[in-house]
C-alpha positions as CSV (number, residue, x, y, z in Angstrom):
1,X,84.3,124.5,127.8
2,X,87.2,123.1,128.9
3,X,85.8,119.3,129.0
4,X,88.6,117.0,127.7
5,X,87.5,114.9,124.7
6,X,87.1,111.4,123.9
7,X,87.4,110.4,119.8
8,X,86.2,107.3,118.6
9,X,87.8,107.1,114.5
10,X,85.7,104.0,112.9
11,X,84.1,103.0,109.3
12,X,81.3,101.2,108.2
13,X,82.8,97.8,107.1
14,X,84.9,97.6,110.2
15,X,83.6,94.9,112.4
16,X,85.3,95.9,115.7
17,X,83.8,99.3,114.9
18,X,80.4,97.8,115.1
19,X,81.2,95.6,118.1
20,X,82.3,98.7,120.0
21,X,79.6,100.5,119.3
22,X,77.1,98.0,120.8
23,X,79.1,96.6,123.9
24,X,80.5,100.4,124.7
25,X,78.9,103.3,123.2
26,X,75.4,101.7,123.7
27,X,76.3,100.1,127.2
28,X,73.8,102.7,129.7
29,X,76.9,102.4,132.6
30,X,79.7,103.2,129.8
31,X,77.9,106.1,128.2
32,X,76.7,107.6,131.4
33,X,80.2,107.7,132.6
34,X,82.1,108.9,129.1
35,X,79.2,111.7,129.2
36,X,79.8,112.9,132.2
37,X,83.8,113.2,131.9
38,X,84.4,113.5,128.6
39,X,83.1,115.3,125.1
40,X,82.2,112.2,122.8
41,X,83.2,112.4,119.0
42,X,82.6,109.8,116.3
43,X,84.5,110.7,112.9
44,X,84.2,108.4,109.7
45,X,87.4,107.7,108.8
46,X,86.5,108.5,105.3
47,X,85.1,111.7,105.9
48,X,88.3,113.0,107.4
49,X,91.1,111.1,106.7
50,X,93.6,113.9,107.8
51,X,92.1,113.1,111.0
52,X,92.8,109.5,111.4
53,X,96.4,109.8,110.2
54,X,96.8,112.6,112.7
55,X,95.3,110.1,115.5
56,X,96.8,106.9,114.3
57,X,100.4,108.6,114.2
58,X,100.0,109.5,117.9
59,X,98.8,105.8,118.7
60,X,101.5,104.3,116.9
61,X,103.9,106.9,118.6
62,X,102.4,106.1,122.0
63,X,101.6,102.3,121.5
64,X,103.4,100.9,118.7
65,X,100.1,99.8,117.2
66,X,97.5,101.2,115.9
67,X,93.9,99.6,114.1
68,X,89.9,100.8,114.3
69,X,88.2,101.7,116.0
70,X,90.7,104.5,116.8
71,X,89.9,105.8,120.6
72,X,91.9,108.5,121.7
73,X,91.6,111.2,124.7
74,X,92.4,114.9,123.6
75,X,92.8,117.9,125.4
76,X,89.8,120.8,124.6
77,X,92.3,121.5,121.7
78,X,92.7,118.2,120.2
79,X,96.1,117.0,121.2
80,X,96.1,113.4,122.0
81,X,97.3,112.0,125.6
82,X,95.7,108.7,125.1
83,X,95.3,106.0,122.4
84,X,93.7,102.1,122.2
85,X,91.8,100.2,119.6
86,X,88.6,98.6,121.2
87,X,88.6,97.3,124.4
88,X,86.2,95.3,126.8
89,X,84.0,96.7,129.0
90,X,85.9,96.4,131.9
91,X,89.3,97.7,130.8
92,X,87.7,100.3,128.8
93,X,86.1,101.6,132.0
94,X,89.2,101.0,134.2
95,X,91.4,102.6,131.6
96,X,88.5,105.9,131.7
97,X,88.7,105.9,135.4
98,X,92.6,106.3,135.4
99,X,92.6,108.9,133.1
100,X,89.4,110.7,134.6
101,X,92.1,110.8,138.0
102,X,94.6,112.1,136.2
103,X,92.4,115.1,134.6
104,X,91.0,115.8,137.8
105,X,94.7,114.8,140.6
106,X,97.8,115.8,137.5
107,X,96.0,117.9,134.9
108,X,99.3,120.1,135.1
109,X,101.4,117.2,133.3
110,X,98.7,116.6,130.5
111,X,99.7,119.8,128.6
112,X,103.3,119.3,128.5
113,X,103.1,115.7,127.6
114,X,100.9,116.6,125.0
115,X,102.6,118.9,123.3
116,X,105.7,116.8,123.2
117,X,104.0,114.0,121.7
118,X,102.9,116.7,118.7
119,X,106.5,118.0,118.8
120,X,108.0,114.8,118.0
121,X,105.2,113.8,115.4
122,X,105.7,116.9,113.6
123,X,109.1,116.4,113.2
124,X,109.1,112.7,112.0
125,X,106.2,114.5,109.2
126,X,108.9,116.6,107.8
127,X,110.9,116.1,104.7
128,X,113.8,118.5,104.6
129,X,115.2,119.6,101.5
130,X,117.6,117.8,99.8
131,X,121.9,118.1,101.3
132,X,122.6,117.2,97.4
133,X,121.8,118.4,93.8
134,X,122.3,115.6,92.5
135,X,119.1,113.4,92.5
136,X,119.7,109.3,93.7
137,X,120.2,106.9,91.9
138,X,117.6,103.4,91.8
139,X,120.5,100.8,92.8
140,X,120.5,97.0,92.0
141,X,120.6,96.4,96.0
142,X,117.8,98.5,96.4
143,X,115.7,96.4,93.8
144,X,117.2,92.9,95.1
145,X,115.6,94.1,98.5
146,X,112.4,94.0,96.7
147,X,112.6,90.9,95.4
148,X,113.8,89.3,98.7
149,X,110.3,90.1,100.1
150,X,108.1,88.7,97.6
151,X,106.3,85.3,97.9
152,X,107.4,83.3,95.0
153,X,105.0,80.2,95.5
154,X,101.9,81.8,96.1
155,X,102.1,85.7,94.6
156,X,102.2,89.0,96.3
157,X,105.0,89.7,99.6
158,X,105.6,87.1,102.3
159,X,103.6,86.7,105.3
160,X,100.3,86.9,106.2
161,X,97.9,89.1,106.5
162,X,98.1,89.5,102.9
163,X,97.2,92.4,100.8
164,X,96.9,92.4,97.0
165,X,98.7,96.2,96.7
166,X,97.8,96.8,93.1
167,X,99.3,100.2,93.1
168,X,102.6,98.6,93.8
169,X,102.9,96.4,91.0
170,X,101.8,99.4,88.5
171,X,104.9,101.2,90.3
172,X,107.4,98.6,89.8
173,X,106.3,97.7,86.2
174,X,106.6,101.9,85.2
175,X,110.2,102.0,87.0
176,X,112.3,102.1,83.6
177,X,114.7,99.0,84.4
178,X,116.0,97.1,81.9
179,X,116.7,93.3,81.7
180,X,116.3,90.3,84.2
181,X,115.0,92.5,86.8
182,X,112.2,93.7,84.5
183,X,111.3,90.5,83.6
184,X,111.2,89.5,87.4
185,X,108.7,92.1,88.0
186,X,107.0,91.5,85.3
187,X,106.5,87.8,86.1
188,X,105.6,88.4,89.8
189,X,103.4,90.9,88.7
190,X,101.4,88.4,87.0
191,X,101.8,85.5,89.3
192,X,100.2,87.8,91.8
193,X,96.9,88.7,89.5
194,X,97.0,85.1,88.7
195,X,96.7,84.1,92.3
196,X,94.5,86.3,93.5
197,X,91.7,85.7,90.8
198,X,91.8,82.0,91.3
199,X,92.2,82.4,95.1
200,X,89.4,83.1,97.8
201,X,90.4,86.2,97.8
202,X,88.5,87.4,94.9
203,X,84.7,86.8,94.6
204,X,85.2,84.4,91.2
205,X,81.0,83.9,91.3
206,X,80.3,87.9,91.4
207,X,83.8,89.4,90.8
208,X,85.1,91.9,93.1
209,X,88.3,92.0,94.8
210,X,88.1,91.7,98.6
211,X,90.0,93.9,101.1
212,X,92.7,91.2,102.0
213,X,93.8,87.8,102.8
214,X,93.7,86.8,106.6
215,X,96.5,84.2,105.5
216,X,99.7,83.8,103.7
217,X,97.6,81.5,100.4
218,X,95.1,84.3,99.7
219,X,92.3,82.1,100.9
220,X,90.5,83.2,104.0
221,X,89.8,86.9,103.3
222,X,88.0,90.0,105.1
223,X,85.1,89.9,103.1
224,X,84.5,93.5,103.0
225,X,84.8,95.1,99.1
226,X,86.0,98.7,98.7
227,X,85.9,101.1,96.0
228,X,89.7,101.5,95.9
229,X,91.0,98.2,96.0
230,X,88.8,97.7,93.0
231,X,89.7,100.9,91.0
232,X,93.5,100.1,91.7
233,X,92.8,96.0,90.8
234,X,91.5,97.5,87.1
235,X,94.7,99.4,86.3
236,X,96.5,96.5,87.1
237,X,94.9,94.2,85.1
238,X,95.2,96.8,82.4
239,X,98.7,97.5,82.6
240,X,99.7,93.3,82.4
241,X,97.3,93.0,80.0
242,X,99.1,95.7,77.7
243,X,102.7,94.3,78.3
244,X,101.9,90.7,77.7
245,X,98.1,89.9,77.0
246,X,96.5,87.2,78.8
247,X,93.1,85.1,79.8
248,X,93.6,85.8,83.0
249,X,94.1,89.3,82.9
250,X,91.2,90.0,80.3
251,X,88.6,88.2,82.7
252,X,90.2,89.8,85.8
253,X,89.6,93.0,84.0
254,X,85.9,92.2,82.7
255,X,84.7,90.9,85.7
256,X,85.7,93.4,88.1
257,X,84.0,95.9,85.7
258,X,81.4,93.9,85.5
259,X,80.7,93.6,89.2
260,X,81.3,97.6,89.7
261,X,78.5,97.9,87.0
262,X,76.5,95.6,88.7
263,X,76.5,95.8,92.1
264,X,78.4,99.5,93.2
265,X,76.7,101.8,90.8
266,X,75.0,104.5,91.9
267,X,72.1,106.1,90.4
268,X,73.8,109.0,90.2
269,X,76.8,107.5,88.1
270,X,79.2,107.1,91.4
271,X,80.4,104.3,92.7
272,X,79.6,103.3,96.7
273,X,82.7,103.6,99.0
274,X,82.4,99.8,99.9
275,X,80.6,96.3,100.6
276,X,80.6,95.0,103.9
277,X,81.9,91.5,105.2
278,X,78.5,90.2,106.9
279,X,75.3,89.5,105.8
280,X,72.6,89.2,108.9
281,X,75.5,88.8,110.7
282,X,77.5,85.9,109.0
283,X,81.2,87.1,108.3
284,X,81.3,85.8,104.4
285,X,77.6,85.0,104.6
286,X,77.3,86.2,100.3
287,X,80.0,84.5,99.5
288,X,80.7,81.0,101.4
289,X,78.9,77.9,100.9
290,X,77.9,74.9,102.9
291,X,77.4,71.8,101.4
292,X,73.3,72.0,101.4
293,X,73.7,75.6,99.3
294,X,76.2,73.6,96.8
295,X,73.8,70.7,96.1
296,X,70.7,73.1,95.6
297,X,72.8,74.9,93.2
298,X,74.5,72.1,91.5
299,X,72.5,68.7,92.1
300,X,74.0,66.0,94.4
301,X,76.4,65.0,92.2
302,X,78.1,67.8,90.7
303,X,77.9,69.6,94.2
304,X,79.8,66.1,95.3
305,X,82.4,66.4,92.7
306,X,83.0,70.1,93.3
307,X,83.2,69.7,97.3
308,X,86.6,67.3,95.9
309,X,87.7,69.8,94.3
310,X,87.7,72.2,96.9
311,X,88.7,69.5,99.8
312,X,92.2,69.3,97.3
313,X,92.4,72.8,97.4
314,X,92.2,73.1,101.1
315,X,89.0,75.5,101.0
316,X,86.9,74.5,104.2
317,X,86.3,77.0,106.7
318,X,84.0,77.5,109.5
319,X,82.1,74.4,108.3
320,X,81.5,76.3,104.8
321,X,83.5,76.3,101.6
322,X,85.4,79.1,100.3
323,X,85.7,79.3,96.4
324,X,89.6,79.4,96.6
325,X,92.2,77.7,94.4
326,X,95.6,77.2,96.2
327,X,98.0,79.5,94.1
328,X,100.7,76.5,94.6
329,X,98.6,74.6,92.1
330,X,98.6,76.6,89.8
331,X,95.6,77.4,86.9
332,X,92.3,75.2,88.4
333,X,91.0,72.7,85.7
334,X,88.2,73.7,83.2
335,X,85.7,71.8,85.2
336,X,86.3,74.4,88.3
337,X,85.4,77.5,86.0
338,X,82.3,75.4,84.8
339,X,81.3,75.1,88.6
340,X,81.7,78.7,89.0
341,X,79.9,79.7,86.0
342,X,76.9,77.4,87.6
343,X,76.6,79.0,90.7
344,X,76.5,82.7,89.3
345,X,72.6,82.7,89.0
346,X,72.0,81.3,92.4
347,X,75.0,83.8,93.7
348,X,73.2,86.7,92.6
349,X,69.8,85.9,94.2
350,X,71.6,86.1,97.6
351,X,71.0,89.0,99.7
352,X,74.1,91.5,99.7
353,X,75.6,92.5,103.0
354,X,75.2,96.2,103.5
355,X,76.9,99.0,100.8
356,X,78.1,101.8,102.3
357,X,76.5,104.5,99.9
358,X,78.4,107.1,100.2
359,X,81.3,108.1,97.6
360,X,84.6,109.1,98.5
361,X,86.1,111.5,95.7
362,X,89.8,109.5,95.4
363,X,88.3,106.3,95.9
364,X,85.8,107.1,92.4
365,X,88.5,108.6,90.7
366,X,90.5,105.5,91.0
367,X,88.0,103.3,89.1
368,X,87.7,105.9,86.5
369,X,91.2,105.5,85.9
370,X,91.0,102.0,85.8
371,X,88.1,101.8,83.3
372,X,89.6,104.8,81.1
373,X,92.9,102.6,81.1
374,X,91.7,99.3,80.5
375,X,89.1,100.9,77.9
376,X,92.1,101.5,75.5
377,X,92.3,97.2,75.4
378,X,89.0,96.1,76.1
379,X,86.8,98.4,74.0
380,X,83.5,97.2,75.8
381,X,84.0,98.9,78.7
382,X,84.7,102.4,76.6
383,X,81.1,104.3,77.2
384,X,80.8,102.9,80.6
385,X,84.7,104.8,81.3
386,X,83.3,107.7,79.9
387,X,79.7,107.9,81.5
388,X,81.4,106.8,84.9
389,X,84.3,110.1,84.5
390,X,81.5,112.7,83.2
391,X,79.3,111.8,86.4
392,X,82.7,111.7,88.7
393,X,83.5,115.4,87.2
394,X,79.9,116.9,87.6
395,X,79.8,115.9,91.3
396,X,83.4,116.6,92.4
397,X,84.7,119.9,89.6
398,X,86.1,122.4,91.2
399,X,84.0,125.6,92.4
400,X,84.5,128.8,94.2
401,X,85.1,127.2,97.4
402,X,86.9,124.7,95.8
403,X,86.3,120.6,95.8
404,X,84.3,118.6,96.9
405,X,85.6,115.2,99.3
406,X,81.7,113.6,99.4
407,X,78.6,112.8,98.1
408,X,75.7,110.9,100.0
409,X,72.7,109.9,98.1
410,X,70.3,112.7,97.8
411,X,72.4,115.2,99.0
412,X,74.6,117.7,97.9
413,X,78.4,117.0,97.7
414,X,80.1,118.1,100.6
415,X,83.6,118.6,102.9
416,X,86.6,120.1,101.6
417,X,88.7,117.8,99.1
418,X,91.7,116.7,99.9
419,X,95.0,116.1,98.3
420,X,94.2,112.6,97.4
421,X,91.0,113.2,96.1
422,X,92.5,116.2,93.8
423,X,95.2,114.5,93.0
424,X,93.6,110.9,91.9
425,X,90.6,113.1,90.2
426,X,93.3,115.0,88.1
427,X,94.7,111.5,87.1
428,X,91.8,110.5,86.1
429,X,90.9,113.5,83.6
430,X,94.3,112.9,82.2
431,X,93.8,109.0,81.9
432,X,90.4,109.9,80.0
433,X,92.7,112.4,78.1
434,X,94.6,109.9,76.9
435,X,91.8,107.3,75.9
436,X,89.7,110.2,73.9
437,X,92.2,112.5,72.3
438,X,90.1,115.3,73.8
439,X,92.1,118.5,75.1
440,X,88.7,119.4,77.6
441,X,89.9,116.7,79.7
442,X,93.4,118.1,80.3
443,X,91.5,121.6,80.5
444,X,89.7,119.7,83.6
445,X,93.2,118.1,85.0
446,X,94.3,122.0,84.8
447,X,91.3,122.9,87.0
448,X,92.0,119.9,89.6
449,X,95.9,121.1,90.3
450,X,95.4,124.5,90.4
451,X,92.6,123.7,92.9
452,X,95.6,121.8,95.2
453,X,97.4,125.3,95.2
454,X,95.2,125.7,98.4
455,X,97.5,123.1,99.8
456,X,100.8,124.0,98.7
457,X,102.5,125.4,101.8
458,X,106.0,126.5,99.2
459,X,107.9,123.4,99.9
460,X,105.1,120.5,99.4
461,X,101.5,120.1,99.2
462,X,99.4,119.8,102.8
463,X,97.3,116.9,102.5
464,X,94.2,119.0,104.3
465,X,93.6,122.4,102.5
466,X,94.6,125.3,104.9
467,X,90.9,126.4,105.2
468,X,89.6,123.1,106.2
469,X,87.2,123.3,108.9
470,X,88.2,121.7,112.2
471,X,92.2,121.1,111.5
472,X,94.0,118.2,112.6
473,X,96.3,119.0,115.4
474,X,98.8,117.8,113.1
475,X,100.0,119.0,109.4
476,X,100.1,115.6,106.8
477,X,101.9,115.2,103.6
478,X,101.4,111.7,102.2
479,X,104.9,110.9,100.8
480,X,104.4,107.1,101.8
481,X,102.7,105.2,99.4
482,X,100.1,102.4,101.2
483,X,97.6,100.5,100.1
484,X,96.8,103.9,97.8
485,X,99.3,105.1,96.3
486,X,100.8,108.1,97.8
487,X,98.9,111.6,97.1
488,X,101.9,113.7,96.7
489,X,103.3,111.8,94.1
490,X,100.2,111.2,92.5
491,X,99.6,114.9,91.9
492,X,103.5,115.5,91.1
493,X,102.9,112.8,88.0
494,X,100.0,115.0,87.2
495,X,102.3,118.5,87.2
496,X,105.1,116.3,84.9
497,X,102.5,115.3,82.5
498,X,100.7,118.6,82.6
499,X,103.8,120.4,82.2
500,X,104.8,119.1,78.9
501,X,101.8,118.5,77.9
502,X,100.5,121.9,78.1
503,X,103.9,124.3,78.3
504,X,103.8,124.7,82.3
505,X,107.3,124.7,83.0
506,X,107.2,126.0,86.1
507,X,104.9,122.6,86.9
508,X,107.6,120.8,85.5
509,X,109.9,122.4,87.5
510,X,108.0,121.9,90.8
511,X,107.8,118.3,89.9
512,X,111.3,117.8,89.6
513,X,111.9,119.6,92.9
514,X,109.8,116.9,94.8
515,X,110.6,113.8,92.8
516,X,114.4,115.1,94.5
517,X,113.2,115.7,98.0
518,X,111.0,112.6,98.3
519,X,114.0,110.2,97.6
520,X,116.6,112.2,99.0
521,X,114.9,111.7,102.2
522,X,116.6,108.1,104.1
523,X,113.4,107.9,106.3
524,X,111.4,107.1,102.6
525,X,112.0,103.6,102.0
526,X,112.6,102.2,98.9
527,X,109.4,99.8,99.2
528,X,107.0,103.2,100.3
529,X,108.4,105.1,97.5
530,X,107.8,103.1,94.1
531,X,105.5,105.9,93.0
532,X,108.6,108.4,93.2
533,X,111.0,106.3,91.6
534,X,108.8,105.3,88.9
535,X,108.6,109.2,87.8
536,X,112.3,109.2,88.0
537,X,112.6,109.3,83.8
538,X,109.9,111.8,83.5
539,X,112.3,114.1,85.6
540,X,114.9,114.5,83.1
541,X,115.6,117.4,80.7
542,X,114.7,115.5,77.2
543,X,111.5,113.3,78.8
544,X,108.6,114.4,77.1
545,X,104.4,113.4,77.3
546,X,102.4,114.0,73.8
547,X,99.0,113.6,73.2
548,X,98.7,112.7,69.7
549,X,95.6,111.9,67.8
550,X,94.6,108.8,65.9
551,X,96.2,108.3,62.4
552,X,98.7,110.6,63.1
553,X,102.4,108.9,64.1
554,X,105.2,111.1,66.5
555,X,107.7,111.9,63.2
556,X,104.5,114.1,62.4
557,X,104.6,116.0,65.4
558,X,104.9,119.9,65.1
């Protein structure tokens, strides 16, 4: 029709999505005027996720800042002009009318603008193949780099905001070094977990990892919980735990587990995508105290004792108390975990802020690999891993018209799957490989990669499918790792495994060929690219992956 359009990329545990929504979208002047200029979109971030990179690229590219809600201007085709996060009534309006006189006074600059903002994007996109055969090599600078960013009082990098980045540690602990830099990760590895879990940013009365720290002592969080960061927190916990056992990570592991069992589960075996940060409209409402809460929990004068403990720890906030122990004081005193033990009951009387119901393919297939994993060490959680995979691979298999990306509560799974959620489902079937000693699993890994062939474009794999419905205006790949690890590699660890696992050496072989393009590539940095440097070994010609069954030992092999 010719109408330009006007996108509005939010979720549903973003609070400036929900503030926008009721000052803007709601506003009767605001949506009388964006109707009548302007075809109005609202996309779940989590429903299309090709979509907000696409978007979020052009708004870093045209701002140098980006952040949800996402609001851009499109032409009818979908190439951006115009980007902002949420604004006020006023400038939102004022910004509308300017671009309202452009459409209408200089519509014949919009195209060309346009499509050299998608020129440029594209390019930065691509990864060229490699100038050299040879693949690079993991230097001692490049791992002192690392090290120079991490935070070695309180755990995690420097700087606030902080995020926990579980997927990172797993990375660096898998890289294959040798020595004192081993032992460094290692150690910060652990520091981190320990930090976190004693910190206010993890629920220590109901478990659950929160999205991140608001401050550079992990003690102020956004309150929200989501599938992911959870998922990811398990296989961390798991992988410590199996290099050097420990308290902490045992109860980081069990409770987490615990509170996915408890308070994320599904009827239909899923997991929801998240838990929001306010209840009736208190940020942190579940999960902060005030002093009158404390003392109907723990009488006057243990709720008196505990508020000095938490005074020492520096946990007031807002004129409630955050359950955080500074990380620079290391492990709190028994008498702290007794306090936390006593408010569990009253805890989990509280109302729950809202649960986003839906479940995101990736996001479930994460915490199946974290259960599957940590099963192998904490045998408890074994029949939950399985029952959790079995329901994850009856919703989200592959069919004729391939995957799956979503399933809503009574509803049929829809949307086309994307690379991520392939990729991390394939994971998955081989983590649950690898915990049973049952070949169906790798049958159902098999299923999962050959599925991605739908995104392989002969040089990488697309992260949108090339029939997906509605394309982004531009192509993703997902080298980068983020706060999820990044999809291409995750699906090229799957094709080395595979490979030798199964006799696909033309998997192998694919592998190899984008282990050497991602790192050959200088605009990958070392600290986005852990995930590709950790699959490094697996590369070479004598690596190998075996499934072997219990009782039997490697010298038996055939």
């Amino acid at each position: 029709q010719g109408q330009w359009l006007l996108v509005s990329i939010g979720y549903s545990t973003c609070h400036w999505c929900h503030v926008m929504e009721h000052e803007i979208f709601e506003d009767t002047e605001c949506a009388a005027f964006m109707n009548q200029h302007f075809k109005n979109i609202k996309v779940d971030r989590e429903e299309r996720p090709d979509l907000d990179h696409a978007y979020m690229q052009a708004a870093l590219a045209l701002n140098g800042q980006g952040g949800w809600p996402l609001n851009v201007i499109c032409l009818p085709d979908g190439r951006p002009v115009w980007a902002s996060t949420y604004l006020p009534k006023p400038r939102w309006l004022g910004a509308l009318q300017r671009i309202v006189e452009v459409q209408q006074n200089q519509q014949e600059v919009a195209a060309p603008y346009a499509q050299r903002l998608a020129d440029a994007l594209e390019a930065a996109a691509c990864i060229p193949a490699p100038k050299k055969e040879e693949l690079p090599v993991l230097t001692e600078d490049m791992v002192a780099a690392e090290r120079a960013r991490w935070d070695r009082d309180h755990g995690g990098f420097k700087g606030a905001p902080k995020f926990p980045l579980p997927s990172h540690w797993v990375h660096l602990m898998a890289l294959g070094i040798e020595g004192a830099a081993k032992h460094s990760i290692q150690e910060q590895a652990e520091k981190t977990v320990e930090a976190i879990f004693h910190s206010g940013s993890y629920d220590g009365v109901r478990g659950g990892l929160f999205r991140y720290s608001t401050d550079a002592v992990w003690k102020v969080p956004h309150f929200e919980k989501m599938a992911y960061d959870n998922g990811l927190w398990l296989r961390l916990c798991a992988h410590l735990h199996a290099q050097s056992p420990s308290e902490v990570t045992a109860q980081a592991f069990d409770r987490t587990a615990e509170w996915l069992q408890r308070e994320m589960l599904l009827e239909n075996g899923l997991f929801a995508a998240a838990m929001d940060a306010d209840t009736d409209g208190v940020e942190g409402g579940s999960f902060t105290w005030t002093d009158s809460a404390l003392e109907d929990a723990l009488g006057a004068e243990s709720a008196a004792h505990f508020r000095q403990l938490l005074e020492a720890q520096g946990a007031s906030w807002e004129g409630r108390w955050i359950l955080h122990g500074h990380p620079a004081q290391g492990r709190p005193a028994s008498d702290w975990t007794d306090y936390l033990e006593a408010l569990k009951p009253f805890a989990l009387e509280r109302p729950l802020p809202f649960r986003d119901p839906k479940c995101i393919q990736a996001w479930n297939a994460w915490i199946c690999s974290g259960l599957a994993e940590g099963a192998h060490l904490f045998p408890a959680w074994k029949e939950f891993a399985l029952a959790s995979a079995e329901a994850h691979w009856a919703t989200f298999q592959p069919g004729p018209t391939g995957s799956p990306h979503v399933k809503y509560p009574e509803k049929s799974a829809e949307g086309q799957a994307f690379l991520d959620d392939l990729a991390a489902s394939a994971h998955a079937c081989i983590a649950v490989a690898q915990l049973t000693g049952q070949v169906i699993w790798l049958h159902r890994a098999v299923s999962l990669v050959e599925a991605a062939e739908a995104h392989w474009t002969g040089e990488a794999y697309a992260f949108a499918a090339h029939r997906q419905e509605d394309p982004a205006f531009l192509v993703h790949f997902d080298w980068e790792d983020d706060v999820l690890p990044s999809a291409q590699a995750t699906l090229t660890s799957c094709l080395l495994r595979l490979g030798h696992l199964l006799g696909r050496p033309e998997w192998a072989k694919r592998a190899r060929s984008l282990v050497h393009r991602a790192l050959s590539h200088e605009s990958l940095a070392a600290e986005r690219a852990w995930s590709w440097w950790a699959l490094v070994s697996w590369t070479e010609d004598s690596a190998e992956h075996l499934l072997v069954r219990e009782g039997l030992t490697l010298e038996q092999r055939p």
